[in-house]
MARBATOR-123915 format. One line per 10 residues: number of its first residue (from 1); for each residue x, y, z of N, C-alpha, C, O. Coordinates in steps of 0.001 Angstrom, whole numbers, plus 524288, in hexadecimal, padded with zeros to 5 digits. Each point is the difference from the previous one (the first is absolute). Last residue first. Layout:
MARBATOR-123915
NUM> X,Y,Z,X,Y,Z,X,Y,Z,X,Y,Z ~ ...
END
This chain:
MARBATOR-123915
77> 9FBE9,94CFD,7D2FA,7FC18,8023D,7F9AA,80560,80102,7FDE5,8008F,801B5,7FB8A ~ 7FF62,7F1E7,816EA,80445,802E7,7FC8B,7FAAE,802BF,7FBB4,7FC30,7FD13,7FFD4 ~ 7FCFD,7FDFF,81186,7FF7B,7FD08,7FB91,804FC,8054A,7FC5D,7FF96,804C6,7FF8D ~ 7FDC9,7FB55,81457,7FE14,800E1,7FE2B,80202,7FD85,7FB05,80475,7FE52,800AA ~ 7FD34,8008C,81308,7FB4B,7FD67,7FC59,7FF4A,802A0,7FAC9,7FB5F,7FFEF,7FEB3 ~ 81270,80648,80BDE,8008A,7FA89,7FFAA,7FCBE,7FD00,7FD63,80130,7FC47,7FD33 ~ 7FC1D,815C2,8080B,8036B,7FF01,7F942,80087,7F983,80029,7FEFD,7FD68,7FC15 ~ 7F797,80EBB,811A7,7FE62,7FB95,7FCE1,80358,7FEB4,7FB4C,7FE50,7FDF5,7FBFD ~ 80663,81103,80C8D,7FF1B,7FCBE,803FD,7FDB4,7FA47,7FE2C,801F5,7FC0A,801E7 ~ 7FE72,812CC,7F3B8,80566,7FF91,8043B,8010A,7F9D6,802E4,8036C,7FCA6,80065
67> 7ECC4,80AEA,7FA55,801D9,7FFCF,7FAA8,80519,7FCDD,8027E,80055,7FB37,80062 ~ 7F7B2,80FF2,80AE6,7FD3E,7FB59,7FF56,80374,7FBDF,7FB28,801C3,7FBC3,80171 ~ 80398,8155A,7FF33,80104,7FDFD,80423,7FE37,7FA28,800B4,8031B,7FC5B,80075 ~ 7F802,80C91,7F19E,8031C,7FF7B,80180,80229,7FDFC,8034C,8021E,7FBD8,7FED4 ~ 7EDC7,80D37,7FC4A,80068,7FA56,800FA,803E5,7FED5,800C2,7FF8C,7FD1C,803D1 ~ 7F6D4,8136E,7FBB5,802A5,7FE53,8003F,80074,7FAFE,8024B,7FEA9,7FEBC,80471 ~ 7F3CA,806D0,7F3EE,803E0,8026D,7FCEB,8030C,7FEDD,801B6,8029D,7FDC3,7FCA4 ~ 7ED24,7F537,80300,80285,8038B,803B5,805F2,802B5,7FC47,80294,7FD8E,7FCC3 ~ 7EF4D,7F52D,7FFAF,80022,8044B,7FC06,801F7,805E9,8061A,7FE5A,80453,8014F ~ 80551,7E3AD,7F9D0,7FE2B,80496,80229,7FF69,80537,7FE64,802B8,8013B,7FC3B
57> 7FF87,7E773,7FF75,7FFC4,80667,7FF4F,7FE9A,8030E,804DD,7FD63,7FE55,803AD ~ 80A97,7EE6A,7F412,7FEEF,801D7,80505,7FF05,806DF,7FE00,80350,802D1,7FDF2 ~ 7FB97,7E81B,7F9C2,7FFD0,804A0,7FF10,7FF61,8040B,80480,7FBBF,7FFFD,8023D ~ 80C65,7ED3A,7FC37,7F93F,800E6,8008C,803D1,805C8,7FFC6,8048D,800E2,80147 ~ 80410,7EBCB,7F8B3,8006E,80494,80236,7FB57,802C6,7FFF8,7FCA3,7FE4B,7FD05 ~ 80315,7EC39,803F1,800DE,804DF,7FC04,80096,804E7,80126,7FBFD,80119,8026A ~ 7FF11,7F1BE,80AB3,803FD,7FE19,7FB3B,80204,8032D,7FB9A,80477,7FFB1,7FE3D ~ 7EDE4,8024C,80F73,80507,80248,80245,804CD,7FED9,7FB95,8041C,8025D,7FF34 ~ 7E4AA,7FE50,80272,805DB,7FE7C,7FE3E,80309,80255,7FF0E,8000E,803D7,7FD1B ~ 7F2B6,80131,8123D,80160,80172,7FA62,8033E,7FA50,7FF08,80236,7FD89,8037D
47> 7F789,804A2,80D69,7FC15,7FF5B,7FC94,80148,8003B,7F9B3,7FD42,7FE14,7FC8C ~ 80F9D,8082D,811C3,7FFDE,7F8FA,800FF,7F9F7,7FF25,7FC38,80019,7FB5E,7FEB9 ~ 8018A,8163F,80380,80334,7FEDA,7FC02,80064,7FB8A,8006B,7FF7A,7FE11,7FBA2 ~ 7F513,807A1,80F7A,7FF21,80143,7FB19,80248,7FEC1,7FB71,7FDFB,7FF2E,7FBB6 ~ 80636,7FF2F,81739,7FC85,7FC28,7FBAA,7FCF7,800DA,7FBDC,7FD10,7FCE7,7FDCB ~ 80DAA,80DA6,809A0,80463,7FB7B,800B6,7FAE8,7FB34,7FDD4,80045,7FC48,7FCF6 ~ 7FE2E,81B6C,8021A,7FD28,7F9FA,800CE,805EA,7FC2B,7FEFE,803DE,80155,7FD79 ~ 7FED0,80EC5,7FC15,801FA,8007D,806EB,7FBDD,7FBDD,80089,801B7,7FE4B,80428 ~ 7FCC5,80616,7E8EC,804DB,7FD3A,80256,8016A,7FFBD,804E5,803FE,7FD78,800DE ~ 7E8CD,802A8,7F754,80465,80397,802C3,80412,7FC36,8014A,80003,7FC02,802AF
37> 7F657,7FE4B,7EB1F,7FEE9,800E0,80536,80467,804A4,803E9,803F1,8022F,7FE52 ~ 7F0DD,7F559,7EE58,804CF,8040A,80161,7FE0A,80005,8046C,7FB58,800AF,800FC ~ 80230,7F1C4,7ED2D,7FEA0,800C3,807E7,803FB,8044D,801A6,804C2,7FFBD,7FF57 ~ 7F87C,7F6B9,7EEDA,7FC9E,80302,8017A,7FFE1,802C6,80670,7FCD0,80266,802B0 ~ 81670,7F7D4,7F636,7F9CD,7FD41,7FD28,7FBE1,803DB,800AB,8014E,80495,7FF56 ~ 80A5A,80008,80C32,8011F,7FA69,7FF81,7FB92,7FFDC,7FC46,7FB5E,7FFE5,80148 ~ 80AE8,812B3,80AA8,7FE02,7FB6C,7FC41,80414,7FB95,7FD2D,804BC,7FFD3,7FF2F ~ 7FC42,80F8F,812C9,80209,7FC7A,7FD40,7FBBE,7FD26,7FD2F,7FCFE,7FD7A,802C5 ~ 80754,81692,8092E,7FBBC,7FA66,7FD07,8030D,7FCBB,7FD61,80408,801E9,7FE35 ~ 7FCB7,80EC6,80EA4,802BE,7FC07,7FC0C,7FC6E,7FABD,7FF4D,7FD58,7FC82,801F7
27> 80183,81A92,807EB,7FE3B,7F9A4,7FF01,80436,7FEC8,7FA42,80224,802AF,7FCA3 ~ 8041D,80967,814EF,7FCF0,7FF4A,7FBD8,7FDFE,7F9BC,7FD79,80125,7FB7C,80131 ~ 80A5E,808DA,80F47,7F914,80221,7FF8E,7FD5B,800D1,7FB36,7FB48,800E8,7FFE7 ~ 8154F,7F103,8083B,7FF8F,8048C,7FC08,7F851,80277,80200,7FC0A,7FDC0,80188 ~ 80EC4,7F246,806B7,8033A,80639,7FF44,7FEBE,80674,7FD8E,8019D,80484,80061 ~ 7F8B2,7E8A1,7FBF8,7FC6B,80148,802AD,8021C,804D5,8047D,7FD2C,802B1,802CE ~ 80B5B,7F235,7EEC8,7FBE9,8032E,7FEA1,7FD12,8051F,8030A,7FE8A,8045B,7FE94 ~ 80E98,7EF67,80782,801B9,803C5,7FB97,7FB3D,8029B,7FF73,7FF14,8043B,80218 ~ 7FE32,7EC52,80410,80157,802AB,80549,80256,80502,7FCE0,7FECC,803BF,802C2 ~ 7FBA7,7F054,7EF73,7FB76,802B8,80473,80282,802DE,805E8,7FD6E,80343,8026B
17> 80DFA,7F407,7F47D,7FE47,80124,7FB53,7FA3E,804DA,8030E,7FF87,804B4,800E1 ~ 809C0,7EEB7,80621,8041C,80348,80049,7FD19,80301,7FD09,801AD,8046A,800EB ~ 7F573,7ED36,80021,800A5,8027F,804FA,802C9,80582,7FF5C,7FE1E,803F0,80206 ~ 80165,7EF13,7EEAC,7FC16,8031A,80032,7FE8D,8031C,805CF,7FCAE,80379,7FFCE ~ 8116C,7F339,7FC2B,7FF92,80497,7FD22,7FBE9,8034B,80256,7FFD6,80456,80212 ~ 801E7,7EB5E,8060E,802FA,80176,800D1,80036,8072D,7FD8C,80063,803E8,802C7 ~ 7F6E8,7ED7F,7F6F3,7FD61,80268,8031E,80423,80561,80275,7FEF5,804A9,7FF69 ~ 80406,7F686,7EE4C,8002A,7FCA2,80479,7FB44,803CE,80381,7FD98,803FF,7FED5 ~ 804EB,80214,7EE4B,80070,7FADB,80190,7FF2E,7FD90,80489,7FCC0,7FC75,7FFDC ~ 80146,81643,7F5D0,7FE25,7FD7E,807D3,80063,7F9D3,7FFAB,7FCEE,7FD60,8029C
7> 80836,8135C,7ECD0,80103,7FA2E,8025E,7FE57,80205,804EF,800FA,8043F,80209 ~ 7FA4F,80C15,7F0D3,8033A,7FCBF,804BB,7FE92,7FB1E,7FF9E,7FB93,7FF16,7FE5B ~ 804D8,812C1,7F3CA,7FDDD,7FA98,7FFE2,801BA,7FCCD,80630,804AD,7FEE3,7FFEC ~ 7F365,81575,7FCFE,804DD,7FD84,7FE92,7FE81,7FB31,802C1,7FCE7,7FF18,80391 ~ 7FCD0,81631,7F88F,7FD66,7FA4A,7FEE8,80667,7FD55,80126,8042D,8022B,7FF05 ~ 7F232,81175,80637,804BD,7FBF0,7FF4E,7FF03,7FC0D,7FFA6,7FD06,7FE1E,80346 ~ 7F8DE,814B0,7F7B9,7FF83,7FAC7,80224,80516,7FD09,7FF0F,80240,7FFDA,7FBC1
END
């Protein structure tokens, strides 16, 4: 399983963010607190707080690419 922390501050993100996603055929999820939703929902994630970075997993092997591609959102560890 790949865990890693992302920012969706703006709306703006959060578009770029889901049109990315949704490139992909495996699943990604994103939690917030108690709430884990599909990251390819736009209102799924406009439902989360956005203020604090949200936990993005997947348990796809190769992720990479994906990985790649979302670095902008992703939280320095």
């Amino acid at each position: 399983m790949v865990s890693k922390q992302i920012l969706l501050p703006t709306l703006d993100s959060v578009k770029k963010f889901v049109n990315i996603t949704n490139r992909y055929d495996f699943l990604i999820e994103l939690i917030s607190d108690k709430y884990r939703i599909d990251a390819k929902s736009i209102m799924g994630i406009l439902s989360l707080d956005r203020s604090k970075p949200l936990l993005l997993q997947s348990s796809e092997a190769n992720i990479e690419p994906f990985l790649a591609e979302i670095k902008e959102f992703c939280v320095e560890e």
